[in-house]
N, C-alpha and C positions, 0 to 999 in steps of 0.2 A: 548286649549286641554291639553297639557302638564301641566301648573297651575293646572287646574283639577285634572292630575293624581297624581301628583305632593303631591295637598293638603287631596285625598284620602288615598295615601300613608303615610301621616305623621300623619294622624287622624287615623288610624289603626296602625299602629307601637304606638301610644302613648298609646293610648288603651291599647293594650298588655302587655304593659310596666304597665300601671295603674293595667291592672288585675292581673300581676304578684306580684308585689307590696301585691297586696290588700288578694292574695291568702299566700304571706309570714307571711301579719299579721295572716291570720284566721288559720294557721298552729298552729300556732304558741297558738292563744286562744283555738284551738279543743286539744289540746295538755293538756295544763294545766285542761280545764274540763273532760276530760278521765281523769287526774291523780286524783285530788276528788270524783270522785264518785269510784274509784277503792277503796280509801282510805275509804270513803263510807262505802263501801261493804267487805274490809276486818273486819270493826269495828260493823257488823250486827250481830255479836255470842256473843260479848266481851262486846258493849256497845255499843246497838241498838237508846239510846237517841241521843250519837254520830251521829249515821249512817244518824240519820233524819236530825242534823245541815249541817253536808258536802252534804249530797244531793240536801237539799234545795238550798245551796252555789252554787252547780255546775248548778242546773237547772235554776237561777237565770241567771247563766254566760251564759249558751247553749243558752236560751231564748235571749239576749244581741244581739251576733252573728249569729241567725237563725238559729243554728246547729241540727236539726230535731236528728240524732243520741244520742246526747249528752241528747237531752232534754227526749227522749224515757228512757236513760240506768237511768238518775237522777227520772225518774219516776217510771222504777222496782227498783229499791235501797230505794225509801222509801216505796214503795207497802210492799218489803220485812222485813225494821225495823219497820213498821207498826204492820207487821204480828207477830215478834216477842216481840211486844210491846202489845198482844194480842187487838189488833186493827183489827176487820177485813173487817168491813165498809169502814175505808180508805184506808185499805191494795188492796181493792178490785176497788173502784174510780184510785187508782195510777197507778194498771194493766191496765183498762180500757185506761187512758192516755196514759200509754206506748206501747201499741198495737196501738193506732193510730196512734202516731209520727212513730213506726217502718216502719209501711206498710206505709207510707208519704214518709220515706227513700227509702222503697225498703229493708229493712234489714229484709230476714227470716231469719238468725239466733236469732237475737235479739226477734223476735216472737216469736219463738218457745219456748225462753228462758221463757218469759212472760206467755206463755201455760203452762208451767214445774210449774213457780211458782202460778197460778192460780189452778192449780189443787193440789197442797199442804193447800191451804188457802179452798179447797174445801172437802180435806180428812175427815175434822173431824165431815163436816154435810150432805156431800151428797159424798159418797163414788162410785156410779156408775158417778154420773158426774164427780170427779176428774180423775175416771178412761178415760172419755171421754176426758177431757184437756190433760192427760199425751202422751194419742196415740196419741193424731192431734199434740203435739211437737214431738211425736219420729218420726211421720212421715216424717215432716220437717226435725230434725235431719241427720235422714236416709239418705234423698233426699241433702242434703248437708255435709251428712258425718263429722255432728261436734260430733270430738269421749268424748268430755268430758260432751257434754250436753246428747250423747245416757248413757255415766256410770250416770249423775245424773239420768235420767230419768228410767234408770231399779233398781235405788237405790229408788225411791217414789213413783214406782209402786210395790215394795216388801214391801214396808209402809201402803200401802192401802190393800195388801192382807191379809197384818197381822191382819189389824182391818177388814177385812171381815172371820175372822179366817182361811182362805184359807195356814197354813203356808207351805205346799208343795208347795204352787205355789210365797209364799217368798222367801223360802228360794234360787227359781232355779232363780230370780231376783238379790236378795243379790248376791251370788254366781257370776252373770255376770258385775253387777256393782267392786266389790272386785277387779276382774282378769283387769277391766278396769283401775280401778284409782291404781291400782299397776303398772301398767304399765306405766301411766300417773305421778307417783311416789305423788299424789294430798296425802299427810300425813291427811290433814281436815278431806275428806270426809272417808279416810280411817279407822279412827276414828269412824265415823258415821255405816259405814257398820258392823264392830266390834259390836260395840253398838246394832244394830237391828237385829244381827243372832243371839248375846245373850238372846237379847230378845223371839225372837221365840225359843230359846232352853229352857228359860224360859216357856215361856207357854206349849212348849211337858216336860217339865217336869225333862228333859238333865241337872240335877243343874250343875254337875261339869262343862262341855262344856261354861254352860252360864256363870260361878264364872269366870271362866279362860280368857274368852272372853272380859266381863265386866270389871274386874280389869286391864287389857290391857287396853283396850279403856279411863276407868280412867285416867292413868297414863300418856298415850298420849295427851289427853284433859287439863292432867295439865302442863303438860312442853309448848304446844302450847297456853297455856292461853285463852282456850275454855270454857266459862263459865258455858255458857248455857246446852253445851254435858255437863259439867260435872255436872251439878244440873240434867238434864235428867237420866245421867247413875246411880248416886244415887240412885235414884228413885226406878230403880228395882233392886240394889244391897242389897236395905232397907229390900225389899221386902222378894226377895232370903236370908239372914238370918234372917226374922223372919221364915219362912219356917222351916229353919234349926232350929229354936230355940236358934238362936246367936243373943240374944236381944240386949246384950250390943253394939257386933258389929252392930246390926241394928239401935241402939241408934247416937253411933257415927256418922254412916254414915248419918242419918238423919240431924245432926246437921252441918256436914260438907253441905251437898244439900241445906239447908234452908240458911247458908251464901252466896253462890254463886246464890242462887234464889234472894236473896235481893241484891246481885251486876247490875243483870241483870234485876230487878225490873217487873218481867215476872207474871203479878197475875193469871195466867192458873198454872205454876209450885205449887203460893203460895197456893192454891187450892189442887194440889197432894198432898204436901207437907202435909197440917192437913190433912186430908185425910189419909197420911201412919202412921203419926204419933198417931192419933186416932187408926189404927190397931195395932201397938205397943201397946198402952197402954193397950189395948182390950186385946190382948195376955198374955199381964203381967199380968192380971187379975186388973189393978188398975183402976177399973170402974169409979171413980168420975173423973179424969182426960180424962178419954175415952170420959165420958158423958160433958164432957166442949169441946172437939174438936166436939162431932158429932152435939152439938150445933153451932160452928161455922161451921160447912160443911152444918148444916142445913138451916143457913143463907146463904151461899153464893151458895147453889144448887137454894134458891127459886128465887135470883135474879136473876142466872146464866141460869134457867129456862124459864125466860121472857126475859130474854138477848138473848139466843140463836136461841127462837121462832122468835126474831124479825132480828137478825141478818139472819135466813135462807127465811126469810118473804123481806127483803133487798136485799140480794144475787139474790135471785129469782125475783125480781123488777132489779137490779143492772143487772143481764145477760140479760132481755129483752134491756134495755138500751146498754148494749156493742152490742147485734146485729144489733139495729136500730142503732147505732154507726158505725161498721163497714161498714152496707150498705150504709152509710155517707160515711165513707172512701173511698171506693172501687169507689161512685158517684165521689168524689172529684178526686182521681186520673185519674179517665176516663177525668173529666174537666182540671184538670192540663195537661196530654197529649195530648186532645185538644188543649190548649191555649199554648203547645208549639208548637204544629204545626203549629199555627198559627201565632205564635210570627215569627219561624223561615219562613214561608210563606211572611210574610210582609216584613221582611228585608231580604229575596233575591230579592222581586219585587219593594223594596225602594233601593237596590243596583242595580238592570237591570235599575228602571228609572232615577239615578243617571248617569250611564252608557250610558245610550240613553239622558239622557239631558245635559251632556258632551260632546258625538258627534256631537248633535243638533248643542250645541253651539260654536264647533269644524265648522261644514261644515257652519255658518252662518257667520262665521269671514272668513272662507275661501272665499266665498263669496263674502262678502264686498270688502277683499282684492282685490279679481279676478275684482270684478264691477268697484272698485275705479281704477286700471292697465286698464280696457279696456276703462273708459273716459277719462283717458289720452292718450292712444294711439287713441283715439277719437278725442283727439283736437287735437293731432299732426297730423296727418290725415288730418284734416280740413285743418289745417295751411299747410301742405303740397300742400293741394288740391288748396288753395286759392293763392299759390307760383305758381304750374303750372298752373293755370288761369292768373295771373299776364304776366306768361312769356309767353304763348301762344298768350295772346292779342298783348302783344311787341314782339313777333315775326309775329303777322299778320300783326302788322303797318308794321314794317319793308320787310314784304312782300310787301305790298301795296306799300309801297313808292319805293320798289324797281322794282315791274310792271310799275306803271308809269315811273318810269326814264327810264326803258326799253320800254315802249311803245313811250317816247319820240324820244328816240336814235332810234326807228325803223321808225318812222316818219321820223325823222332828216336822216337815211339812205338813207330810199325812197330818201327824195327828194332831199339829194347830191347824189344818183345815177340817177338820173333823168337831177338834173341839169350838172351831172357830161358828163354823156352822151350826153347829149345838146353840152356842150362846147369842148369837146375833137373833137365831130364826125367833126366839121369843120374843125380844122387842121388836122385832121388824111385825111378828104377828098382833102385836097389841098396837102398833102401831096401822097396821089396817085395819085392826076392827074400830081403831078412832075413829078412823075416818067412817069407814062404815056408817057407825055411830053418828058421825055428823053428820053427812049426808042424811040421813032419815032422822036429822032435830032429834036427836035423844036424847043429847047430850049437849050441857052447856058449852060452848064455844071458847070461854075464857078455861072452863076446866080444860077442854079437850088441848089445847094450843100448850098450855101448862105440862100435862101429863105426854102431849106428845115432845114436849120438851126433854120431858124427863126420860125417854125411850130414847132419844136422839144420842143427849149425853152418854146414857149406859149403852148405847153401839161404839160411842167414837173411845169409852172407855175400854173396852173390847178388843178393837182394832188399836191401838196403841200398845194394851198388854201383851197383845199377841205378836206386836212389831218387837217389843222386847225381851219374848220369848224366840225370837227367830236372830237376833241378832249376840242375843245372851245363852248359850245353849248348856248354861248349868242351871236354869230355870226350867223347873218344870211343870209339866198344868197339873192343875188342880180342880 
């Protein structure tokens, strides 16, 4: 029994030991794939080609060590340099991905994050369903009080009102993202917010407000080497002084957007880009120029036409797919909780009958021991038993033989009292009638005294033979 606990004890302590071990390394590897995909995901504005190699790096690694979180965040990190790689077929496969490792996790915040960027990659074709991704993440947000995902998420729902031209109800979004990521000191997104109330000041028509705004957000966008903000804010700064009739300025500013568009290799931008540039030349009145860009905008709307048709034809195939996806999920996690219960179910009943067939074999050694103790006090017993047999029989001879000897010597008493009496009663008889005799002077007094001598002697002669016949019992009377 002890051996048993003994060797339970040292297979669980080793255990332990192994699992600790084994949890030092994965720290250790969960470690380094968070720092990639971070790196990842800072390189998503600046250089999205980047963001797909570290992602891919990291999800290769997460995938390695089974790390469900790891493999979810490398799967929105390139959903994301997907989206800004104007990619939105894979941007939209990667979310899918990353919502199912999440909920695998158990991680709603990472969901929610995933909801946030699903509904951006949703804004520019189906604006009430982005609307519908952005509040099932703020919800979650909400419910888990993550304060930078609620600033992103009232920051791309003022995104979506803008292009629903709703800009009252932008601007009172912007407004609450702003106050949050100031708080949060986030300089990026602060950037971004800048950018999109210019914008809508842009569109109410507010130039000064929007120049002032814009040129800010510029300036910030260059120092943090924000590419992409900064080919975007161009965009409407282009815009804003042809308005003004500051072509030159509009000119400039075109040429500066169209460089950082070709840094970011973004063909959605390269698109705006002929597109404002065609309106500059339009304005300048230099129509053959104008009439070569609306040729190439007329190319790239017809393809962009059948591109977009089928991309929302995808998306819309792609989301029936993420819910029969989900409902996969949500089945598997049901079977996973199952088969831990069951897991933990067998190995308490494979530890009780470990436990019981330890005592088993506890009280069966006991047992033997006790069995093997009682057949030797069994034989000694015996042998005991067969010593007082022994003695009792030599003690009955020795009874026996010492009845007869006594039965002899009571014979042999008998009949020396017998013969004793015989021979005594005669002198003892002549011995009274001496006296007799004297007494009535019959008899001489010297004879008498003589003769009663002579009786005296033949008695004490008597009683001596007879002592010698009692103690000599191979003597016998005569």
């Amino acid at each position: 029994m002890k051996r048993t606990i003994i060797f339970l004890l040292f297979f669980f302590t080793a255990f332990s030991l192994y699992a600790s071990d084994m949890d030092g390394v994965t720290k250790l590897d969960t470690n380094e794939v968070i720092s990639v995909n971070k790196h990842a995901m800072d390189n998503r504005l600046t250089d999205p080609e980047q963001s797909v190699m570290d992602a891919t790096k990291a999800l290769a690694m997460a995938r390695k060590i089974n790390y469900n979180n790891g493999i979810a965040e490398a799967y929105r990190v390139l959903g994301l340099a997907n989206y800004y790689l104007d990619q939105p077929e894979k941007s939209f496969e990667n979310y899918l991905s990353a919502v199912a490792f999440f909920v695998k996790a158990g991680n709603l915040a990472g969901e929610a994050k995933v909801y946030n960027n699903v509904g951006n990659l949703y804004r520019d074709h189906d604006t009430n369903r982005s609307l519908d991704y952005f509040f099932k993440s703020l919800a979650i947000a909400n419910k888990i009080n993550n304060i930078p995902l609620i600033a992103s998420l009232n920051l791309n729902l003022g995104n979506v009102y803008t292009r629903k031209n709703s800009y009252s109800q932008a601007l009172k979004y912007y407004e609450k993202s702003r106050v949050i990521f100031s708080e949060l000191k986030d300089s990026v997104n602060l950037v971004q917010c800048s950018q999109n109330i210019g914008v809508v000041y842009f569109q109410l028509r507010q130039f000064d407000k929007s120049l002032s705004l814009l040129l800010d957000a510029n300036a910030a966008a260059k120092r943090m080497d924000l590419n992409e903000s900064i080919a975007s804010i161009d965009l409407t700064l282009a815009s804003l002084y042809m308005i003004q009739k500051k072509f030159d300025d509009a000119e400039r500013i075109v040429k500066e957007g169209v460089t950082y568009t070709q840094l970011v290799k973004d063909p959605k931008l390269e698109y705006d880009y002929k597109h404002t540039t065609y309106e500059l030349e339009y304005n300048r009145k230099d129509y053959a120029k104008a009439m070569f860009y609306l040729r190439e905008i007329y190319k790239v709307d017809s393809a962009n036409f059948k591109t977009n048709t089928s991309v929302q034809m995808r998306l819309i195939e792609a989301t029936r797919k993420q819910e029969e996806q989900q409902k996969e999920s949500e089945r598997a996690a049901e079977r996973q909780a199952y088969d831990r219960t069951k897991f933990w179910a067998v190995t308490i009943v494979a530890g009780l009958l470990l436990v019981v067939i330890g005592l088993l074999v506890g009280n069966v050694k006991r047992k033997a021991k006790t069995n093997s103790q009682l057949t030797l006090l069994n034989g000694e017993v015996s042998r005991q038993k067969d010593n007082l047999d022994r003695i009792n029989h030599h003690l009955e001879e020795i009874i026996d033989e010492r009845t007869k000897d006594l039965q002899i010597k009571n014979r042999k008493l008998s009949e020396h009292s017998s013969y004793l009496s015989h021979q005594i009663r005669g002198p003892i008889a002549t011995l009274r009638g001496l006296i007799n005799l004297e007494k009535e002077g019959l008899v001489d007094q010297e004879e008498c005294i003589t003769m009663m001598d002579k009786c005296v002697s033949e008695i004490d002669e008597k009683i001596i033979d007879m002592s010698d016949m009692l103690h000599n019992p191979s003597r016998t009377t005569t």
